[in-house]
One Martini backbone bead per residue (centre of mass of N, CA, C, O) as a GRO file, in nm:
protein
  147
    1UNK     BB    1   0.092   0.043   0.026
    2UNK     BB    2   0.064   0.374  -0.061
    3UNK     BB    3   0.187   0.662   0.121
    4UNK     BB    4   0.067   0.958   0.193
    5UNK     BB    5   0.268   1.260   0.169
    6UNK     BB    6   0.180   1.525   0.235
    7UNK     BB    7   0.185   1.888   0.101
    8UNK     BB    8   0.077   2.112   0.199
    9UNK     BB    9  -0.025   2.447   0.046
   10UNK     BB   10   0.001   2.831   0.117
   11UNK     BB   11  -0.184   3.112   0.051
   12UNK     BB   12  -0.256   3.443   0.019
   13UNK     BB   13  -0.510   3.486  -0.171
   14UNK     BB   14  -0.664   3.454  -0.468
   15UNK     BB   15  -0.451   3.348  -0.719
   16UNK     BB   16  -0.133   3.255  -0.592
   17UNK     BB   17   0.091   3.021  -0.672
   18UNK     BB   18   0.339   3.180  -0.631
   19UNK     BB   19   0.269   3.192  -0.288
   20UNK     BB   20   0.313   2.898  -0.213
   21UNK     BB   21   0.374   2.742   0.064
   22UNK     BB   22   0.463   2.524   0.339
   23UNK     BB   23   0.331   2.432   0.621
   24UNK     BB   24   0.643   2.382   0.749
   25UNK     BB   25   0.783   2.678   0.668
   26UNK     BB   26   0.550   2.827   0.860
   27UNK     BB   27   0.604   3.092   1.097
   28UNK     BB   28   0.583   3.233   1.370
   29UNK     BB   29   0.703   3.474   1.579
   30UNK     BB   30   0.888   3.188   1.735
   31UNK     BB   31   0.962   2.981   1.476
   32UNK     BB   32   0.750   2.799   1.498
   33UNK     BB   33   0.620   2.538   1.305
   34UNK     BB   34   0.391   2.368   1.123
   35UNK     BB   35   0.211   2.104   1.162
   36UNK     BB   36   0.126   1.818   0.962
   37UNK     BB   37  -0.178   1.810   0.885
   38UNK     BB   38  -0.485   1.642   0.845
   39UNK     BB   39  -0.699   1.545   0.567
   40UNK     BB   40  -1.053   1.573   0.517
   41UNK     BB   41  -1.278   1.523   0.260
   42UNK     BB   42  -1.566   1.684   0.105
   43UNK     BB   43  -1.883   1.669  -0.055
   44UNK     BB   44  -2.139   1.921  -0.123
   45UNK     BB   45  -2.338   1.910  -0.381
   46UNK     BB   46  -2.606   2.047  -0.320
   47UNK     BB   47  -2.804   2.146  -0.526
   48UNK     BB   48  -3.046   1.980  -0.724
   49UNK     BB   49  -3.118   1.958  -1.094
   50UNK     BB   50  -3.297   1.962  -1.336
   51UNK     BB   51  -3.267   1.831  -1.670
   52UNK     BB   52  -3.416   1.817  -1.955
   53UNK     BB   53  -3.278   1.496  -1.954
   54UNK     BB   54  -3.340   1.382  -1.628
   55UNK     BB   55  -3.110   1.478  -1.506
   56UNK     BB   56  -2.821   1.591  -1.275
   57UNK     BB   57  -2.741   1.905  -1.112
   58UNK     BB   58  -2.460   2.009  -0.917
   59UNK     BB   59  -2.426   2.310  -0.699
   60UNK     BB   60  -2.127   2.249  -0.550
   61UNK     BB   61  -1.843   2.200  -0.329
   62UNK     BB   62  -1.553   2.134  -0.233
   63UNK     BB   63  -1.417   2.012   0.127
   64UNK     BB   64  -1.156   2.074   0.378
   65UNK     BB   65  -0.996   1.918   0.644
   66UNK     BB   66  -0.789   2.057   0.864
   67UNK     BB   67  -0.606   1.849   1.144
   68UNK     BB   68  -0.436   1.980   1.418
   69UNK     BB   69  -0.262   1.819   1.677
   70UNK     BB   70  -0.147   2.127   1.730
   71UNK     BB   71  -0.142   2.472   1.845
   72UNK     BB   72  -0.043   2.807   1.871
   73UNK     BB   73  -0.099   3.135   1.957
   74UNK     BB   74   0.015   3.226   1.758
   75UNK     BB   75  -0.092   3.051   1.488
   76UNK     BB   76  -0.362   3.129   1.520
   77UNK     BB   77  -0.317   3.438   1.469
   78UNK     BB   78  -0.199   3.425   1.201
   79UNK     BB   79  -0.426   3.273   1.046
   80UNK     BB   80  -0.622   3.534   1.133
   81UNK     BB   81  -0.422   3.746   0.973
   82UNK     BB   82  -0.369   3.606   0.704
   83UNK     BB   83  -0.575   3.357   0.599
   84UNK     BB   84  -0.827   3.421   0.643
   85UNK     BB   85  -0.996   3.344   0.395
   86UNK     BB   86  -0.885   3.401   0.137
   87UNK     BB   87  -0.719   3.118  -0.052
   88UNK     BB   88  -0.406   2.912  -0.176
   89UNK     BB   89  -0.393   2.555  -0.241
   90UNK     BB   90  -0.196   2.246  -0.224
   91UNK     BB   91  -0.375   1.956  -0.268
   92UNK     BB   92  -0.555   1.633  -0.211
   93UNK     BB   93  -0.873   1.467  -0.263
   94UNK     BB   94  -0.803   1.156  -0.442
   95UNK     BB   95  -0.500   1.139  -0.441
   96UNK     BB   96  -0.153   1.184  -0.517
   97UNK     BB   97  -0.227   1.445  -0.670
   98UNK     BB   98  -0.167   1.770  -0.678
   99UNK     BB   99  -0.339   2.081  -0.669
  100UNK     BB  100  -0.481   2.391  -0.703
  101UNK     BB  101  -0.674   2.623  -0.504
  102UNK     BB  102  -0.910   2.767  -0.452
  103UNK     BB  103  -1.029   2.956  -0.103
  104UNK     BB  104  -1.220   2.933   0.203
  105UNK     BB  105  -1.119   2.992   0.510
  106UNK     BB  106  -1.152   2.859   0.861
  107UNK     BB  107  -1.169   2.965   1.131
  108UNK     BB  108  -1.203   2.882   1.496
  109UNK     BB  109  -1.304   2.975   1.745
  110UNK     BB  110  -1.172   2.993   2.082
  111UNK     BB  111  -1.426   2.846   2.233
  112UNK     BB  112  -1.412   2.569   2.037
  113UNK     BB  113  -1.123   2.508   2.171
  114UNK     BB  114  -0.872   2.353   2.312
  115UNK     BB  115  -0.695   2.428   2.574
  116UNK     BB  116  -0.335   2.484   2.657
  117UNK     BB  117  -0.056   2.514   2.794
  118UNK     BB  118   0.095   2.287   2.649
  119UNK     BB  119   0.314   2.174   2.421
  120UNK     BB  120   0.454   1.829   2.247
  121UNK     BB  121   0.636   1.879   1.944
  122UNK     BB  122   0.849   1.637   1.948
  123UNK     BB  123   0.743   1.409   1.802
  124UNK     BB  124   0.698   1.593   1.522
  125UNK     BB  125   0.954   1.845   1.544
  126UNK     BB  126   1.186   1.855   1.787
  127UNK     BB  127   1.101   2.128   1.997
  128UNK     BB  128   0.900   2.040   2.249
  129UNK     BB  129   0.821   2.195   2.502
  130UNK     BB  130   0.529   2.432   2.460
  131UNK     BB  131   0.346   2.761   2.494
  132UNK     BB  132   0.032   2.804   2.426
  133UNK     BB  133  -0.273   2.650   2.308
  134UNK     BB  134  -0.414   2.398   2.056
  135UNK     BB  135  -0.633   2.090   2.031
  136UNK     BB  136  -0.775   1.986   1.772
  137UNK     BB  137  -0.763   2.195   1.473
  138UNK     BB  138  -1.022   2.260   1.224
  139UNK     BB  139  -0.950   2.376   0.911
  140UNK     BB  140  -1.183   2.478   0.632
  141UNK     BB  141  -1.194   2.451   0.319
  142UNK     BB  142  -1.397   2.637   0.114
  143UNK     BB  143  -1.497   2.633  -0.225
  144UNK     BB  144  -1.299   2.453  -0.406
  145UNK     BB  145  -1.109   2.570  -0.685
  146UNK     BB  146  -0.984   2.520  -0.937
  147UNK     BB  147  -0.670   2.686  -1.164
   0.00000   0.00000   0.00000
C-alpha cells in the first residue's frame, strides 16, 4: 500500500499560486513552524436541479478539513490575521496527486477549541514542549475551485 505524504501549501489570497509555501515552512513570531495537518475532504454536492433530459446537476463544490494536532497561541493568531478568508492552496482530494485550488479558510472562534498550557511538539517537529495553544484543531477550507 502507498503511504501518501501530505505536501500541502498555502498562500494569503485567491489565485496566488506563485505564492505558496509549504505549510511546514511556515512560522509563527517565535519560529515555531505548524505541524502538517491530517486533511479530510468531503463533498457537499449543493442544490440538485433537474436537467431538460431528466439527469441532475448538483451546483455544490468540494471542502477539506485541515485536522491539526496542536497549534499554539501565535499560530492561531497567525492563522486569523494572515490566512482566514481567501487563500490559495496545493492539495489532494482524491489521489495522490496535488492541484492548486481557490478557497475560503475558516478558522474556528477560540471559544470552539481546546486550550492547553502546553504543547508536546517533540514527536512531530522535534521542538520540544512549548505552549500555550490549542489541540485538535479543524481548519476549514471551503469552496473549493481548481486553478
Amino acid at each position: 500500500m502507498t503511504r501518501i505524504v501530505p505536501n500541502y501549501q498555502l498562500a494569503a489570497g485567491n489565485n496566488n499560486a506563485g505564492g505558496l509555501t509549504a505549510l511546514t515552512s511556515i512560522t509563527d513570531s517565535n519560529s515555531i513552524p505548524f505541524i502538517m495537518p491530517r486533511g479530510k475532504g468531503s463533498r457537499n454536492r449543493g442544490v440538485k436541479r433537474d436537467r431538460l433530459n431528466a439527469t441532475q446537476a448538483a451546483s455544490g463544490f468540494d471542502s477539506l478539513v485541515w485536522n491539526f494536532t496542536a497549534i499554539t497561541l501565535d499560530q492561531y493568531n497567525l492563522l486569523l490575521s494572515t490566512y482566514e478568508g481567501l487563500v490559495t492552496v496545493k492539495i489532494s482530494l482524491t489521489s495522490t496527486s496535488f492541484a492548486n485550488y481557490n478557497a475560503v479558510m475558516v478558522v474556528p472562534d477560540e471559544d470552539e477549541l481546546t486550550y492547553v498550557k502546553t504543547i508536546n511538539l517533540l514527536a512531530w517537529a522535534g521542538l520540544g514542549v512549548i505552549g500555550p495553544g490549542y489541540r485538535d484543531v479543524p481548519i476549514t477550507l471551503r469552496k473549493l475551485e481548481a486553478l
